[in-house]
N, C-alpha and C positions, 0 to 999 in steps of 0.2 A: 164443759164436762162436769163430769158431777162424781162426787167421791162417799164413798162410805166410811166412817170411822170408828171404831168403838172404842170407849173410854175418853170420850170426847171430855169429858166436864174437868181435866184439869189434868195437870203435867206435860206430857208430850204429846197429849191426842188433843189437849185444847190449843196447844201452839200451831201443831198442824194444820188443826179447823182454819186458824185463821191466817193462816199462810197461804192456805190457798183458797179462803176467802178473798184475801186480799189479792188475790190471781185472777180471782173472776170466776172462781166456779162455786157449784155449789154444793153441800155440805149437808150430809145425812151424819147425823151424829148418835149414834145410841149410845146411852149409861143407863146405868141403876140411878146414879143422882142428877136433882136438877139443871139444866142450863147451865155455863157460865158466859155463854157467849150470847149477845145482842145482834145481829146481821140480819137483812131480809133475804141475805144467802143461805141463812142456817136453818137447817130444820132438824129440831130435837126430837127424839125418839125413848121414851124413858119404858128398858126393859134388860133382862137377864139374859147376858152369852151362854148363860149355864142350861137354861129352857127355849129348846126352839123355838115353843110354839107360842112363846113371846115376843119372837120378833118380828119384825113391822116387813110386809109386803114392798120388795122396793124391786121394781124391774126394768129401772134405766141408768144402773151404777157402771160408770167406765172403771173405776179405780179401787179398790178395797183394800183398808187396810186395815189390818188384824192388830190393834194396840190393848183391849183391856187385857189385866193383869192384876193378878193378886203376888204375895211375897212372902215367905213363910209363914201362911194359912193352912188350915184343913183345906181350902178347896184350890190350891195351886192346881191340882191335875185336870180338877172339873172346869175352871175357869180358863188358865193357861194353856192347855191343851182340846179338852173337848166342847172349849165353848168356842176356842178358835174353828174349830171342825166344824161344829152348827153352822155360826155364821157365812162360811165359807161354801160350805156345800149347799146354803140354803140362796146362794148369790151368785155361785158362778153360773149360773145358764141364762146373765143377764146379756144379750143383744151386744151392747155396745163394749162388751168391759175389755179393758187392756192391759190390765196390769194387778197383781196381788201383791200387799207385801205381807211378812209379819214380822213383828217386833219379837224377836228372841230375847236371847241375853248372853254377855262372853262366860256365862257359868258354864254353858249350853256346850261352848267349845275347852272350857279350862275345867269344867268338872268340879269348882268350888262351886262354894257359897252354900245356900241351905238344901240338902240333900233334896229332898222332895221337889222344890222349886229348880233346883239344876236339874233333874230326870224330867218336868214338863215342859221345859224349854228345850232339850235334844231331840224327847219326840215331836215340839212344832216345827223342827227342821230339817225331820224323815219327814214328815207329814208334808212340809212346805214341796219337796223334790217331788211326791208323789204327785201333787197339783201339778207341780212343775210339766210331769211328763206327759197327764193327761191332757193340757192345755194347750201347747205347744202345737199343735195342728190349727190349733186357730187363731195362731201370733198374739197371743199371750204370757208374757210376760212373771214369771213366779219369783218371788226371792225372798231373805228375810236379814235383818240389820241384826245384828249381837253386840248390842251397846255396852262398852265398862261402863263406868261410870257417869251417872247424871245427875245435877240439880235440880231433882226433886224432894216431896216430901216426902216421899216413902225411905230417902236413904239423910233424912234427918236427924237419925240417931249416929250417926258418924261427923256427918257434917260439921254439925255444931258440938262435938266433943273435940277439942282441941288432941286431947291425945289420939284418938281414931286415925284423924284428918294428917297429925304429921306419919303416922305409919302409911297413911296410906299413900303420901306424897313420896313417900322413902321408895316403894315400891313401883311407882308411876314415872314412866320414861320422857315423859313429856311434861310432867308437873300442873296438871289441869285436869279439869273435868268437861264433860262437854256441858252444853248448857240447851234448854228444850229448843231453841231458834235452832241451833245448830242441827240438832235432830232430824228437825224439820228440812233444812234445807238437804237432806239426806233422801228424805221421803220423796219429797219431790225429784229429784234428779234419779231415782231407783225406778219411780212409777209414772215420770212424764218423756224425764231428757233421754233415760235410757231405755233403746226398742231390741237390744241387742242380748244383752245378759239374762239369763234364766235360770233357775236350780243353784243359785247359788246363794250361801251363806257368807256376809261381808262381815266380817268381826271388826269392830269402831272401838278400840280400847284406852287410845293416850300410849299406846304401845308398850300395855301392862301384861301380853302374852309374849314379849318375848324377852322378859326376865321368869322365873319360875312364880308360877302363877301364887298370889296367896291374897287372901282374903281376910279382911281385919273387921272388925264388929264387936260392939262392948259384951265382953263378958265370953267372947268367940262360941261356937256351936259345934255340936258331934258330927265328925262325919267328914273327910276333907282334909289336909294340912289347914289349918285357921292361928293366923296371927291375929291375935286376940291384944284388944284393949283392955288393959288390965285397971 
């Protein structure tokens, strides 16, 4: 089978790539930046979710998954939202495909973190249900993951601040983070193992939504309750 990714070149869309490279299939990857990954499974694709008419002609995708993202940007909405839309609507009337996911975020459902980036992550998951419904006459598969926290480097400004890291531990029911394999092994089981579930949004948080939600970041941000790193 063969899968579409975007944001391949690093975090949780290159852990992906090669998880299920290492599965046997193969692997359309579109970014803005170069390759990270080496496979004669992989085929890179360097263009913008933001410009349709940048991206690459593919019409034998079983699987799509919606992961590039931007993070308290100017173009959270264009990226996180309506580059998801592009991609999406320029793929689904691929023949074989069975499954969509996208990469949310539990701001998406807890309504912190950075204003603008929590509003484009809610609508990828009105958006996600809409796919959902349209699809569904032809046993496809819609849904989207609402990740807390993950080791990447986009949430490197907490990570490696010790003060951040212990608030954020204070708050976190589980005392961990997930880490990008783990991710992965989510993606898979949403978009291979599972033929059943659809329209739905799976919130993955270390079970940080069922204390009152709060959100810590040096220096904290407007907009939200925010426990701020002082």
């Amino acid at each position: 089978m063969k899968i579409i990714i975007t944001g391949s070149s690093g975090g949780i869309g290159s852990a992906v790539a090669s998880r299920f490279l290492s599965l046997g299939y193969t692997v359309y990857g579109i970014d803005t930046a170069p390759p990270v990954i080496d496979d004669p499974g992989y085929i890179h694709f360097i263009a913008d979710i933001k410009d349709v008419r940048s991206l690459p002609d593919i019409t034998d995708a079983d699987i799509i998954f919606n992961n590039a993202g931007t993070q308290n940007s100017e173009d959270d909405i264009d990226n996180n939202l309506k580059g998801a839309i592009n991609v999406t609507e320029k793929y689904i009337g691929c023949e074989n495909l069975r499954s969509v996911l996208f990469n949310a975020s539990a701001s998406a459902v807890s309504g912190q973190e950075f204003p603008v980036y929590a509003a484009s992550k809610a609508g990828l998951v009105g958006y996600m249900r809409n796919v959902a419904i349209r699809l569904a006459p032809r046993g496809v598969t819609v849904n989207a993951i609402s990740l807390g926290g993950v080791y990447t480097s986009l949430n490197d400004p907490v990570v490696n601040d010790p003060e951040s890291w212990e608030k954020i531990m204070a708050v976190t029911p589980l005392k961990k983070w997930m880490t990008a394999d783990e991710a992965a092994d989510w993606v898979v089981f949403l978009t291979v193992t599972n033929r059943s579930m659809s329209g739905q949004n799976l919130l993955i948080d270390n079970g940080e939504h069922g204390l009152i939600p709060t959100f810590v970041w040096p220096g904290g941000i407007t907009g939200g309750k925010t426990f701020a790193a002082d």
